[in-house]
C-alpha positions as CSV (number, residue, x, y, z in Angstrom):
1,X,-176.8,136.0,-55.6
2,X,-179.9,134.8,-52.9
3,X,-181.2,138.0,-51.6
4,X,-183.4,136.7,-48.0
5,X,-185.9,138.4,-46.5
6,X,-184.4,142.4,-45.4
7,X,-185.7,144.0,-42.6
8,X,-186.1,148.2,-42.6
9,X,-183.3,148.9,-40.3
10,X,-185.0,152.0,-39.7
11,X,-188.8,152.2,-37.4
12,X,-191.5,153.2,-40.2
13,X,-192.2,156.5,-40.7
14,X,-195.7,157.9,-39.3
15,X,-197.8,159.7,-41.5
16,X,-197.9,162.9,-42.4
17,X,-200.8,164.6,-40.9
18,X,-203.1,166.2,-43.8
19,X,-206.7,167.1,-43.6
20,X,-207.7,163.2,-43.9
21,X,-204.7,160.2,-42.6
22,X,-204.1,157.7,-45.8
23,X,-204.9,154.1,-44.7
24,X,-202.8,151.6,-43.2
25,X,-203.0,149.3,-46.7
26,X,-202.0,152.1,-48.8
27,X,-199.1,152.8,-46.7
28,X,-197.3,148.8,-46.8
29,X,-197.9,148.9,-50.3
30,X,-196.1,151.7,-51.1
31,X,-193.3,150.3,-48.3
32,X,-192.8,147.0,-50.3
33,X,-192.5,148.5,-53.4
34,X,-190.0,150.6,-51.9
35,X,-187.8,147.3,-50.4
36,X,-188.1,145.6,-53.9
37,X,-186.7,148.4,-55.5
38,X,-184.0,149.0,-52.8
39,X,-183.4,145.1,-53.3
40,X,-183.3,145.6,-57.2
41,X,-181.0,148.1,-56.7
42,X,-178.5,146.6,-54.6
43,X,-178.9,143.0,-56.9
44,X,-178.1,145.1,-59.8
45,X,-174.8,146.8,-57.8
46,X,-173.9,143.0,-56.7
47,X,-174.1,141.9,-59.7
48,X,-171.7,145.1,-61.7
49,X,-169.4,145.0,-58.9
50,X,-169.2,141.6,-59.4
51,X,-168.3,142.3,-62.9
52,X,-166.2,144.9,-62.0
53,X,-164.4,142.6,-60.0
54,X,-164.1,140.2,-62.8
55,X,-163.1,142.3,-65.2
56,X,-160.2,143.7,-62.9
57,X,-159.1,140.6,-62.0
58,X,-159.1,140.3,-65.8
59,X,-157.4,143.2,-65.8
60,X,-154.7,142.2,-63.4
61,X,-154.0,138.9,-65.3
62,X,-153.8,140.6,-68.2
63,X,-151.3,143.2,-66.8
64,X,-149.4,140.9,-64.7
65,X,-148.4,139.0,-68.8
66,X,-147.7,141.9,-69.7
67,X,-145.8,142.9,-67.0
68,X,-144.1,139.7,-67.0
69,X,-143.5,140.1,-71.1
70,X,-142.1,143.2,-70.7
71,X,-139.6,142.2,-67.6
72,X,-138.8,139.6,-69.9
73,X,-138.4,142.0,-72.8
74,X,-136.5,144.1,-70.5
75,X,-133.6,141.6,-69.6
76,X,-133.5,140.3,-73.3
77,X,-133.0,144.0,-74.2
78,X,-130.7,144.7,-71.1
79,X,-128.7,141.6,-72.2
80,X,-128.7,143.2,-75.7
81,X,-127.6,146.1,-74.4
82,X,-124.5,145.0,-72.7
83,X,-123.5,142.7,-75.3
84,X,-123.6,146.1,-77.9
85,X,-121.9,147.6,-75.4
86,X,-119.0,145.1,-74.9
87,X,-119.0,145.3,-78.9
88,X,-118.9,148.6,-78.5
89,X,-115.9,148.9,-76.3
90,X,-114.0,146.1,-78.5
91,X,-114.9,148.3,-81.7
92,X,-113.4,152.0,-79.1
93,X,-110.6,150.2,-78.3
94,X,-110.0,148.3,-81.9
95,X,-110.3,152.2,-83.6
96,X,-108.1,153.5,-80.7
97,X,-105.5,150.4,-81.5
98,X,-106.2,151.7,-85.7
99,X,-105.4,155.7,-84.2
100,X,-102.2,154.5,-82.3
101,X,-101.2,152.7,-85.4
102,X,-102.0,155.6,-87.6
103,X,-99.8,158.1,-85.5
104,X,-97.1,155.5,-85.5
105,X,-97.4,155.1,-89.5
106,X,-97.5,158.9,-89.9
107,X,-94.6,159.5,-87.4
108,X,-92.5,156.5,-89.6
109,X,-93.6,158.8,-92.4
110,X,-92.4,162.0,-90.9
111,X,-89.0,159.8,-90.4
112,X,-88.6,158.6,-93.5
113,X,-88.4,161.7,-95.1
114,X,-86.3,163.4,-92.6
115,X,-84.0,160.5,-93.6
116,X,-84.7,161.2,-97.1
117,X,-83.6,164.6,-96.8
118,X,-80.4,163.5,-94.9
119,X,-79.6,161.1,-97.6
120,X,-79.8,163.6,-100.2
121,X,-77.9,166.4,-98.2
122,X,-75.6,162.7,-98.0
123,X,-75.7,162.6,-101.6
124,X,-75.1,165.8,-102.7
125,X,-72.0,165.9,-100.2
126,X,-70.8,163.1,-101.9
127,X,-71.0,164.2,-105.2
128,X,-69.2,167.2,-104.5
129,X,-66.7,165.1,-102.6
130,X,-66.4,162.7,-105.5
131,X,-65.5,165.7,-108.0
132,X,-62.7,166.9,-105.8
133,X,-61.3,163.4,-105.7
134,X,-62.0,163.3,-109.3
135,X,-59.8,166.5,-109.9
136,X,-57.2,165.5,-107.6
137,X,-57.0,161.4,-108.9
138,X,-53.8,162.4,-111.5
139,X,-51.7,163.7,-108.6
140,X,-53.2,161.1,-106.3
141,X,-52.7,157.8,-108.7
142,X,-48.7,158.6,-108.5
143,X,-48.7,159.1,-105.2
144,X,-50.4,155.8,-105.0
145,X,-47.9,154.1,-107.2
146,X,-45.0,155.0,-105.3
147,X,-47.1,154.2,-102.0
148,X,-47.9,150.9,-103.7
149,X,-44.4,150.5,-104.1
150,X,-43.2,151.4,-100.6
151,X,-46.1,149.2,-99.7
152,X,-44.4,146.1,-101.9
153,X,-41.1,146.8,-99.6
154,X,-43.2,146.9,-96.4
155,X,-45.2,143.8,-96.9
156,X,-41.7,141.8,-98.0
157,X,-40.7,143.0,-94.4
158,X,-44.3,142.1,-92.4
159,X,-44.2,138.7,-94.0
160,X,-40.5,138.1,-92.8
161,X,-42.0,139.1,-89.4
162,X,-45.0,136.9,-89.7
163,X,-43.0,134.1,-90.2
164,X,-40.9,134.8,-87.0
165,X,-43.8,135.7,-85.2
166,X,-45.7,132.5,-86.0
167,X,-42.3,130.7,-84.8
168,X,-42.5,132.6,-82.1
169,X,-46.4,131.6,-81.8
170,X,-45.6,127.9,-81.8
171,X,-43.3,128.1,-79.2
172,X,-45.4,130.6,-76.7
173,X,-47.8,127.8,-77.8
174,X,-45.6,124.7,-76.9
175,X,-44.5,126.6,-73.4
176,X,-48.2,127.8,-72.6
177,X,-49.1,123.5,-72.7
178,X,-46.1,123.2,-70.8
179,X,-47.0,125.8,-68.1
180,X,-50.5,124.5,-68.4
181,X,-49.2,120.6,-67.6
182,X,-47.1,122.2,-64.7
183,X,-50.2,124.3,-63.6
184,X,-52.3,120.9,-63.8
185,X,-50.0,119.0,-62.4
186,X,-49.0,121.5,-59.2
187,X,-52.8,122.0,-59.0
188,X,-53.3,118.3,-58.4
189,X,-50.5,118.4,-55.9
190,X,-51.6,120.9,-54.1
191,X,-55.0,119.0,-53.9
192,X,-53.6,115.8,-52.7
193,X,-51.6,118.1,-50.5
194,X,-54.3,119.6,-49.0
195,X,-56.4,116.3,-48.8
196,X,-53.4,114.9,-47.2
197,X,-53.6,117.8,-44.8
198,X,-57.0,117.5,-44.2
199,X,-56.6,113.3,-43.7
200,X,-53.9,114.3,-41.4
201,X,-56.1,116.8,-39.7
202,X,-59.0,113.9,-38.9
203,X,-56.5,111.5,-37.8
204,X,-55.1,114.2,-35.3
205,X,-58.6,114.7,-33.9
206,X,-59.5,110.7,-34.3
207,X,-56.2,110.1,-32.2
208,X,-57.0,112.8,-29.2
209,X,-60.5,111.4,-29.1
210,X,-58.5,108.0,-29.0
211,X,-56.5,109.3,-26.2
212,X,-59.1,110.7,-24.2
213,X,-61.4,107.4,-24.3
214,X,-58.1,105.8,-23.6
215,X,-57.1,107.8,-20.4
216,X,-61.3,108.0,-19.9
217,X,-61.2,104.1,-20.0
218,X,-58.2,104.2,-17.3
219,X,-59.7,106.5,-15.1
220,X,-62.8,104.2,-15.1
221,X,-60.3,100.9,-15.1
222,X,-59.0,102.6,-11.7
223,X,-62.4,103.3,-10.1
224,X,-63.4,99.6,-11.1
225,X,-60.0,97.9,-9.7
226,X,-60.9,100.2,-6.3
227,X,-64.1,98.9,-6.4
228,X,-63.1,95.4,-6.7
229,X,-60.8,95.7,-3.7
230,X,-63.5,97.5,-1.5
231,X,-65.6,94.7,-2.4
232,X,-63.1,91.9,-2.0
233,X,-62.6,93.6,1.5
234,X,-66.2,93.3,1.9
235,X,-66.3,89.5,0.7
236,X,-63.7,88.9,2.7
237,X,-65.4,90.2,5.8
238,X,-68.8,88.6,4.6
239,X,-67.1,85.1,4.6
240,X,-65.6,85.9,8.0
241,X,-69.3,86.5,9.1
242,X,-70.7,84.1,7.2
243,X,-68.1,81.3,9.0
244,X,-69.1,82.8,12.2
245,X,-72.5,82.9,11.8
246,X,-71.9,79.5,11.0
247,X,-70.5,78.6,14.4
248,X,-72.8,80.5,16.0
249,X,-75.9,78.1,14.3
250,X,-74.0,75.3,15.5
251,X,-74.0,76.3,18.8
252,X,-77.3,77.2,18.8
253,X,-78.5,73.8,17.4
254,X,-76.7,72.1,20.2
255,X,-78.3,74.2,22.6
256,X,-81.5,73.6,20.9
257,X,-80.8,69.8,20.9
258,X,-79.9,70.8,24.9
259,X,-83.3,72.8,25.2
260,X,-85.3,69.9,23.4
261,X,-83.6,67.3,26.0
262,X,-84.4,69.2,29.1
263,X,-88.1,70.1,27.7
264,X,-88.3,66.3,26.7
265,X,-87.2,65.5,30.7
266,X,-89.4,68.2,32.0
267,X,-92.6,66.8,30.3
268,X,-91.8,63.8,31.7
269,X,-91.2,64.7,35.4
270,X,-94.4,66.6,34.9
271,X,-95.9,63.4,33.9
272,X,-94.3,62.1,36.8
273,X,-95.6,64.5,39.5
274,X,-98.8,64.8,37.6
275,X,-99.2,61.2,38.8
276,X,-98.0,61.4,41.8
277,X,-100.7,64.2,42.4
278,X,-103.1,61.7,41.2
279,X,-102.2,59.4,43.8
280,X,-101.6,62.1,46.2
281,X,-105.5,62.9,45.5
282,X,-107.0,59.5,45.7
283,X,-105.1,58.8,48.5
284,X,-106.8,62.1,50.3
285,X,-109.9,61.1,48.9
286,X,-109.7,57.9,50.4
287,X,-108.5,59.8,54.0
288,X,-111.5,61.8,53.3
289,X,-114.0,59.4,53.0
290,X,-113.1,56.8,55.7
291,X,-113.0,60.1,57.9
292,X,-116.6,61.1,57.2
293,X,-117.2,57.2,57.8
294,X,-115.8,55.8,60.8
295,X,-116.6,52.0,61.7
């Protein structure tokens, strides 16, 4: 750091009076050792707070790392974090599922020997109900034989009326196809029946649309034979004209032709008395002149 020359911003200070004043020489002396040490001083405090500064900028790099290490710590842990904490949920809800299950094993339990203790009420209700029968199978077998018996009888009789009732079968059977062919065959006839109906419906409203161009085509057949009359009227009348009109041109070319005559003799008595003028004029002329020139 270049120190230049420093000026006292301050006026020197006079002496202080004592018996004898000092000399001027001893005075600047002690002033410039004074402004080199203020100098030192203040090259010294350049030069540490230049240091300073460059160990805090130091200091600043150094923290801004580890700032930006730990902000990078911080989201690798913050992304740890929330993936333990997904895994965490998964494992709450996984132990919640194992809890649900749990109850539902222990309340299949509880079932299970509720059933269990049905079944042996069951069983011991059956036993009891199989001694009975036990006691009361002597009386019982009899009664069974003669029921077996009566049973014999009964089933000689159902067969007999299986038989007639599978006759019977067979013939509902053969009359139900029979209906069935008649149901078929009256449901086709009432289709064609009622397509018939409906053809015959169309045809109906084809033929009054048919009959109302028909009387539509008369009533315009009518307005067109009035209209030819009115105009055969009218052509009539327009060859009247026409052989009129064409009596009347021939009349007016002969008076044309008459016209172009007369014009044709009136140019020429005009050329006629244009001459005679002429003459008329020379002849004056001559008067004139032999007047204004007598012999």
């Amino acid at each position: 750091m270049s120190v230049g020359k420093l000026t006292p911003p301050f006026p020197p200070i006079p002496p202080i009076s004592s018996g004898t004043p000092p000399s001027s020489a001893s005075w600047s002396g002690d002033a410039m050792d004074t402004l080199k040490m203020k100098i030192g001083l203040l090259m010294k405090d350049s030069s540490e707070s230049a240091m300073k500064m460059e160990a805090a900028d130091k200091a600043k790099s150094e923290a801004d790392e580890r700032t930006a290490t730990a902000e990078q710590k911080i989201r690798e842990l913050s992304k740890i974090i929330h993936t333990r904490k997904i895994q965490l949920d998964e494992k709450n809800d996984q132990c919640q599922r194992n809890l649900n299950s749990v109850r539902r094993k222990e309340e299949a339990t509880i079932a299970a020997k509720e059933e269990i203790s049905n079944l042996t009420l069951k069983e011991m209700a059956l036993k009891s109900e199989f001694e009975r029968v036990s006691a009361a199978l002597p009386d019982t077998s009899e009664k069974l034989c003669n029921a077996s018996e009566y049973a014999d009888k009964e089933l000689g009789e159902v067969k007999k009326l299986e038989i007639r009732a599978m006759l019977a079968d067979q013939t509902i059977e053969e009359m139900e196809q029979q209906l069935k062919l008649a149901q078929a065959m009256s449901a086709s006839t009432n289709h064609k029946a009622d397509e018939m109906l409906r053809k015959i419906d169309v045809r109906e409203s084809e033929l009054k649309r048919a009959e109302e161009r028909a009387r539509n085509v008369q009533e315009k057949l009518e307005g067109v034979q009035d209209k030819l009359r009115v105009a055969d009227r009218k052509m009539a009348g327009l060859q009247y004209a026409l052989e009129d009109k064409s009596g009347r041109e021939r009349k007016l070319k002969k008076q044309i032709q008459l016209l172009q005559a007369r014009l044709q003799e009136a140019k020429i008595r005009e050329g006629r008395e244009v001459d005679a003028l002429n003459k008329m004029k020379q002849n004056i002329d001559i008067r004139i002149a032999q007047a204004n020139n007598p012999k």
